[in-house]
N, C-alpha and C positions, 0 to 999 in steps of 0.2 A: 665835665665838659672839657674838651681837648684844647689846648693853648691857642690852636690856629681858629676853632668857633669863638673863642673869647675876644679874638684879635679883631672880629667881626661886629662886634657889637661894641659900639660906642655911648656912654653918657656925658654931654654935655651941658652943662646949665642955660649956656647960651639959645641950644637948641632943643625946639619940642619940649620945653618945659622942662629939660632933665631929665626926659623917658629915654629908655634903651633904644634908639636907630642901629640903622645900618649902616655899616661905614663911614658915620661923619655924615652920611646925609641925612634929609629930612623925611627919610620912611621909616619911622618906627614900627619895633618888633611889633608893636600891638595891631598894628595895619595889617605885616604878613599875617599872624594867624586869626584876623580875621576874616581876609580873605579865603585861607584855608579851611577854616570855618564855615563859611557861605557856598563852598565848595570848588570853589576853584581848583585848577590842577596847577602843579609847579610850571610845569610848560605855559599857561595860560599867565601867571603871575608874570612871567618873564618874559614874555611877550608883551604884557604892559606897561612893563616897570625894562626895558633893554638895559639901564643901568645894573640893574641885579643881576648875581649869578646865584647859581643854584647851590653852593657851600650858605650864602648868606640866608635863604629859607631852611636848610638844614639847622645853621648856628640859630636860627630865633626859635626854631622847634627845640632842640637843644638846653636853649638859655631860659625857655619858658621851663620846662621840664626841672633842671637843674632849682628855678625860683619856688616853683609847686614843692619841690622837696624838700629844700631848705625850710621853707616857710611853713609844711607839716612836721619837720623834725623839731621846730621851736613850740607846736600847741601841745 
């Protein structure tokens, strides 16, 4: 994952229980792709969320991807 997707993704204890957000805000990554899951298009996410830009759904696809691989390189 590229320094500027990582710059993206925030863990705070404070918030969202410590799960991966966006920005310091209160949309965690698990929100985008489940949205993206449900099938939403990125344009439709961002229309509902004007906060978000379209880097910040790339970095949580990204940051998912990156965790998925990590976490099969350790079974």
């Amino acid at each position: 994952m590229d320094l500027h997707s990582i710059s993206r993704i925030t863990v705070e204890s404070e918030k969202c229980g410590g799960r991966p957000c966006i920005r310091g805000m209160r949309i965690r990554v698990t929100d985008i792709l489940a949205l993206l899951g449900a099938g939403a298009s990125i344009n439709e996410i961002l229309d509902d969320f004007p906060e978000l830009e379209r880097e910040d759904i790339l970095a949580s696809l990204n940051y998912a991807a990156e965790k998925l691989d990590s976490n099969a390189a350790r079974n």
